[in-house]
N, C-alpha and C positions, 0 to 999 in steps of 0.2 A: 787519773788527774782530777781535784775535786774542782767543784766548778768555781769558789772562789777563785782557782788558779786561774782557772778557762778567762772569766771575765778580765782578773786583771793582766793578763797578757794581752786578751784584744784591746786594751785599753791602750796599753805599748805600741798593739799593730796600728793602731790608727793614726798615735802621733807621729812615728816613725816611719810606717809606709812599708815596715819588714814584714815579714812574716815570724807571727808567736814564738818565741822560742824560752824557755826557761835562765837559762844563761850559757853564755861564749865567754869563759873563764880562760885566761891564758895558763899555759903551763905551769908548773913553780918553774922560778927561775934558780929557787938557791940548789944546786945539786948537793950540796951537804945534806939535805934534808932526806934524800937519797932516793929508789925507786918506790921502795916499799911507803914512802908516807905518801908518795904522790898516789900509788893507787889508793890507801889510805883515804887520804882528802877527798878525790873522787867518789867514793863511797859515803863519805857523811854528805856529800854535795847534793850525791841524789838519794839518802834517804829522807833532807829535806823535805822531798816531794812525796817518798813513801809512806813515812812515818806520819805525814797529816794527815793519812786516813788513820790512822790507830786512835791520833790526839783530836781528831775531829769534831769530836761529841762533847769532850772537855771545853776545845778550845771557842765554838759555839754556844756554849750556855757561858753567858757572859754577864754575869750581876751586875746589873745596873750602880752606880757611885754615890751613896746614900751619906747624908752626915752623918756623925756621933751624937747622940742624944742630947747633946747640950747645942746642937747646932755646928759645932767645930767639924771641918774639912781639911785635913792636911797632907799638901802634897809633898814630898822630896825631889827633890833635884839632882841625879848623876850626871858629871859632868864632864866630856873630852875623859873620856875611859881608856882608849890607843891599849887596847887590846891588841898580842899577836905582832908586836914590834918587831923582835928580833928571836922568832921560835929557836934558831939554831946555834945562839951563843945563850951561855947560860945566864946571863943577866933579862934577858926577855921570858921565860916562863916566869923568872924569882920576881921581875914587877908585877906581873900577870900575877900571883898568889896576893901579893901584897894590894893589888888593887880589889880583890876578892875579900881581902881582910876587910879594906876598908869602908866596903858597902856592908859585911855583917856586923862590923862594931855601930854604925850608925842607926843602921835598922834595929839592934838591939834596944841601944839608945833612945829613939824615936820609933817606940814599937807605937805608937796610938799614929801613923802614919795611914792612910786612907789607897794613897795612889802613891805611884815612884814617876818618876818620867827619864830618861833618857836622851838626853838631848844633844847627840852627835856625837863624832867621831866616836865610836863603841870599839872600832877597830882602827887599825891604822892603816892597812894595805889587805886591799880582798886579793884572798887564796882560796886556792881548790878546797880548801879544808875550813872555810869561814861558819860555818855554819857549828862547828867543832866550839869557835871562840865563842859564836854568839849563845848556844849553852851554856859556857864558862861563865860570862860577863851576868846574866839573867839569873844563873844560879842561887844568887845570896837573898833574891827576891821571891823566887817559887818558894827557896828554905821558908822566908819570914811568909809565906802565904797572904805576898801581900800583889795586889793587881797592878800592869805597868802598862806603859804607852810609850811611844817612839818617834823620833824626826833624825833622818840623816843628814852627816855632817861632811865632810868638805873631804875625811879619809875615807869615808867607808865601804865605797867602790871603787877608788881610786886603786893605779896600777903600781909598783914602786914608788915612793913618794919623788913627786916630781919628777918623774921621767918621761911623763908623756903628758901634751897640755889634754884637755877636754876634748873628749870625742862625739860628744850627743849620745851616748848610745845608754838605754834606759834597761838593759836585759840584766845586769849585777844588783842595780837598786831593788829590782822586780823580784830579783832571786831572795835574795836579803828578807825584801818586805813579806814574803808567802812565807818564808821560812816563820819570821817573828809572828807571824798569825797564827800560824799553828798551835802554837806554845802555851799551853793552860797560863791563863794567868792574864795573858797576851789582850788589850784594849786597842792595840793599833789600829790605824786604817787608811782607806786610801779610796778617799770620797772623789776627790780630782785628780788625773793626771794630766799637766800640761803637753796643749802641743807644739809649744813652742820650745822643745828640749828644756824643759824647766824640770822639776823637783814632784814624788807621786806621795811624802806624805804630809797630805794634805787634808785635814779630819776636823771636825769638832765631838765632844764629847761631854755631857750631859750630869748635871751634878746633882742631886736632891736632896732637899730640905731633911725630910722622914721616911720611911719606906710608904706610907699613904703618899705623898707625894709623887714615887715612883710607879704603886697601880695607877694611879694617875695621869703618870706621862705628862705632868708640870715639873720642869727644872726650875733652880732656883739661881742658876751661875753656869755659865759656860765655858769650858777650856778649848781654846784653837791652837792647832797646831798647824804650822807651815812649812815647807822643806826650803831652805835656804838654798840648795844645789852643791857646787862643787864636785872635786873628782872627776868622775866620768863626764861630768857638766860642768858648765859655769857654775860661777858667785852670781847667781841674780834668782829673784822672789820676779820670776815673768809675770808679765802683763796679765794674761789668762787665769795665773793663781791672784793673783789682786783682784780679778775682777770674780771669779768664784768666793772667794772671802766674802768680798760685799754683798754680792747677791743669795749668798747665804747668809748672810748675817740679816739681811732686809725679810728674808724667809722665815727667819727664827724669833724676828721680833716681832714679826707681823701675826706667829703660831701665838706666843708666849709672851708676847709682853718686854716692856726693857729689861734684860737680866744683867747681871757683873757680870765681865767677862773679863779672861786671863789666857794670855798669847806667850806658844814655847814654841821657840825656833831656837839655831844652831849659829848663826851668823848676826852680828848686829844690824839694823837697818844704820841709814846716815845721823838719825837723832842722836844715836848715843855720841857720836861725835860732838854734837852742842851741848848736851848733859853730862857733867861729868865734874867731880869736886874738885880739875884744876878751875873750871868756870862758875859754879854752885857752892862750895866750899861747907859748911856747915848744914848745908839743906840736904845732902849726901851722907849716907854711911858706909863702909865697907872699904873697902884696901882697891887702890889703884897702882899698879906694879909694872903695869905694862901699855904695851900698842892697843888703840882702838884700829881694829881693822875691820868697815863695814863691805857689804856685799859689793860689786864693782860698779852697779848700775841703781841708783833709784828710781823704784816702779811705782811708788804711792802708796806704801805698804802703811803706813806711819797712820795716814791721812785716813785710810781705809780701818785700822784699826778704834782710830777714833770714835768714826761712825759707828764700829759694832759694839760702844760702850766699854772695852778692853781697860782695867786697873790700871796692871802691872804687865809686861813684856822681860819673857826671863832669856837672855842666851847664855852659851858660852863659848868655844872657840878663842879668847884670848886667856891664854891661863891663867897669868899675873894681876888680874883684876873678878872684883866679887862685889862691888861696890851697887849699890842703888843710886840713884839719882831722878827727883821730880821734873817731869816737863811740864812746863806751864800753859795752857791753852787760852790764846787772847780771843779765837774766838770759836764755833765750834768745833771747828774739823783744824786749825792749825795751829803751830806752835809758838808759844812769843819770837819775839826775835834775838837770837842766840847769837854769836861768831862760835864757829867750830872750833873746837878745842885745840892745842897742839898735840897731836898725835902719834908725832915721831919723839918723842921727849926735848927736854929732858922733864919728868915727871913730879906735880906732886905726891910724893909716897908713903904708902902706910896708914895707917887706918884712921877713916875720919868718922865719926858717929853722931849720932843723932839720939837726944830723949825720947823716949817713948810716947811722952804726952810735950808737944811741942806748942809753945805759948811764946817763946820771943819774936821779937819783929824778922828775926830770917828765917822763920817756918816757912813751908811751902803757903803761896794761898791763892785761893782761888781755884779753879777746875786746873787738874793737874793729872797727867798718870805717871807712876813709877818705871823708869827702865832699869832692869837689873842685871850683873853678870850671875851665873854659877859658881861657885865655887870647884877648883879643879880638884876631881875626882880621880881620878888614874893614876895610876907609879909610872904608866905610858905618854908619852909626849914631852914638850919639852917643858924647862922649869925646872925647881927644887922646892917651890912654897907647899909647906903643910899641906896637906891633903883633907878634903873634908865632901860637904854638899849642903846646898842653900834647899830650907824649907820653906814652905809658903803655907799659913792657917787662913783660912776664909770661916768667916764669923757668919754664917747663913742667920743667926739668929738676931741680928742688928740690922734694922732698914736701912741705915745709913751706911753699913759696911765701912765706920770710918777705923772699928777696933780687926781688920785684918792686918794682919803683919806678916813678917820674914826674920829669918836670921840664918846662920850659918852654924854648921854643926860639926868639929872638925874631930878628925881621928882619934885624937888622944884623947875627948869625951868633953872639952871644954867649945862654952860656945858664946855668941855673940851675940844677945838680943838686940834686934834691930826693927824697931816698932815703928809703922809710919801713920799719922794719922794725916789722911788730905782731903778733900774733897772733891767726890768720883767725878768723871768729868762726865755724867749725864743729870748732874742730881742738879 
C-alpha cells in the first residue's frame, strides 16, 4: 500500500474514529449483472490499490500548470458525466459511449486547453466495479494528453440512487479519491478532510505565468477546489472546510501576494440563488432551464471566497442551466442585497447573452464576481439539453485580468462566446 494511501485513510481514521480501511462496498445488487461481473468488479476494486504501484512514478511527476506563451490559461469544464447508470440494460453502456464521444469532439475542438476538471457526479451509483467507470470517464483526457483535477458530486458514492439517506461514512469517497490519484495525468488532491463528515476534495492548485515562473515557485492565479458532499454525506461545504479555505487562502496571500483566484465545486452555494437572469436579466449570459438547488446548509462559503480574491465560482449539478451571473459586492466580504430568486419555476428560459465588451448602463459595475453553472456533459443523468462543457481562459498576461472570459462548447462544434468584462473584486 503506497503511503499516499497510508496517509489518507488515517485521515478518514481520525474523523471517523474507525479504523483505515480502503473501502466496505456493498454487494451488486443487480443480479443480472451475474456472478461472474461481481467477481469481475471486485478485481478492478482492488487493482485500484495494486496497480498505483505500477502508475506511481507517472502519477507523481506531476508538471506544474504553466500558461501558453501568449499568457492564455484554459481550463474545460466536464459536467454531471452519471457514468454507469444502468450497465445491465442496453441503453446505459450506449450513453456511457456517447458521453465518451462527447468529451473527445470537445477536446478535439478545444485542443489549446491547459487543464480539464471534473466536477461531480462522474458516476451515478458506486459499484464494486467503479473504478472500471472511472477509467472509461478519464479516458478521452489521457487520449488528448491533457492534465485533470476532480471534486465529487452528490452520486458518486452514493448507494442506489435514493435508497438510503447519508450515512457519514467517508471509506467510497477515499476509495474513489486514491484510485483518481493514481492516474497519470491525475492533479487531484486532498489537502483537508473534514471531521465533521464533510467532503475530502479539498485542494488548491497552482497556475503559472511562464515556466521561469514555475522554477520559481511564484503563481500567478489560483484554482480551489471544494467538495460539496452528498451521497454517502450531506449537502453541506462544513464549517472545518470553510475554515481551512480561509486559512489557506490567508497562507497563500501572505506566501505570494494577492493573486485571481477561481473556485470548482459540484453543488451551488445559496448566492446562486440571488444571481440568476430571472433577477439580473441582461447582466447574465447562458440558458436557465432549470431548478437552482443550493447545498442544504449555508456555512459561509460565499463570504470566505470573497476573501480569497476568487473571479468566477463554476458548478454544476443542475443540468438545465449553464448560465453565468455577476454578484455585486457592496462591501468587501458581502453581497449587495438581492431577494432569492424563484427557484421552483416557473422559469425565465433560454438563453440570455451578454456583449463581450459591455458599455451600457446594465453592465455589471463595480467589484463583482461571476457565478457560473457547467454545461451538462453526460448522456448520464437526467434531462435531454444538448450536451456540451463550459471553458474558462485566464489572461495571465493582463494586470487587470478584466479580458478573461468563458463560453460554452457544445457537441455538435458550435459555440457561444460569452465574454465578461467586470471588475475583480480585489482590484
Amino acid at each position: 500500500m503506497s503511503l499516499g494511501l497510508v496517509s489518507l485513510l488515517s485521515l478518514v481514521a481520525c474523523a471517523s474514529g474507525e479504523a483505515p480501511r480502503l473501502s466496505t462496498p456493498r454487494r451488486l445488487q443487480d443480479e443480472r449483472a451475474g456472478v461472474a461481473e461481481e467477481r469481475g468488479a471486485m478485481e478492478a476494486i482492488q487493482r485500484g490499490a495494486s496497480d498505483a504501484d505500477e502508475r506511481e512514478e507517472l502519477s507523481h511527476v506531476r508538471r506544474p500548470l504553466v500558461a501558453q506563451s501568449d499568457g492564455k490559461f484554459t481550463i474545460v469544464q466536464f459536467a454531471d458525466l452519471h457514468f454507469d447508470e444502468q450497465p445491465s440494460l442496453w441503453w446505459g453502456p450506449s450513453q456511457d459511449r456517447k458521453s465518451v464521444a462527447v468529451m473527445d469532439t470537445i477536446l478535439a475542438l478545444e485542443d489549446q486547453a491547459d487543464l480539464v476538471v471534473f466536477t461531480g457526479d462522474q458516476i451515478t451509483t458506486y459499484r464494486q466495479n467503479a473504478t472500471r467507470y472511472w477509467d472509461m470517464l478519464t479516458g478521452p483526457v489521457r487520449r488528448h494528453n491533457k492534465p485533470f483535477a476532480m471534486v465529487f458530486g452528490n452520486h458518486d458514492d452514493s448507494d442506489e440512487p435514493f435508497r438510503h439517506p447519508p450515512h457519514d461514512d467517508l471509506s467510497r469517497r477515499m476509495a474513489l479519491l486514491q484510485y483518481d490519484m493514481s492516474l497519470p495525468g491525475s492533479l487531484t488532491e486532498s489537502m483537508f478532510v473534514s471531521s465533521m463528515a464533510g467532503g475530502v476534495t479539498n485542494y488548491v492548485l497552482e497556475v503559472y505565468r511562464s515556466d521561469i515562473d514555475a522554477a520559481r515557485g511564484q503563481p500567478a492565479a489560483l484554482l480551489w477546489f471544494l467538495d460539496s458532499g452528498g451521497g454517502s454525506i450531506k449537502e453541506i461545504i462544513r464549517e472545518d472546510q470553510v475554515r481551512w479555505f480561509s486559512a489557506k487562502a490567508r497562507e497563500m496571500e501572505e506566501r505570494y501576494g494577492v493573486l485571481p483566484a477561481f473556485l470548482y465545486m459540484h453543488i451551488p452555494c445559496k448566492e446562486y440563488t440571488y444571481s440568476t437572469p430571472n433577477t439580473l436579466g441582461p447582466r447574465c449570459f447562458g440558458m436557465i432551464d432549470d431548478e437552482i438547488n443550493p447545498t442544504e446548509v449555508d456555512t459561509g462559503v460565499f463570504a470566505a471566497a470573497v476573501a480569497a480574491h476568487v473571479q468566477y465560482i463554476f458548478v454544476g449539478h443542475d443540468h438545465g442551466n449553464d448560465y453565468c451571473c455577476p454578484i455585486e459586492l457592496t462591501t468587501p466580504q458581502q453581497p449587495s442585497s438581492l431577494s432569492p430568486a424563484n427557484t421552483s419555476g416557473p422559469f425565465l428560459r433560454g438563453e440570455v447573452t451578454l456583449r463581450e465588451e459591455t458599455t451600457d448602463s446594465s453592465a455589471p459595475r463595480g467589484s463583482s464576481i461571476m457565478l457560473c453553472f457547467g454545461r451538462h456533459t453526460g448522456y448520464g443523468g437526467y434531462g435531454k439539453w444538448a450536451r456540451g462543457a463550459r471553458l474558462l481562459q485566464i489572461d495571465l498576461s493582463d494586470p487587470s485580468f478584466t479580458r478573461t472570459k468563458t463560453w460554452v462548447r457544445m457537441e455538435d462544434g458550435s459555440s457561444s462566446i460569452q465574454a465578461s468584462q467586470f471588475r475583480p473584486p480585489y482590484d
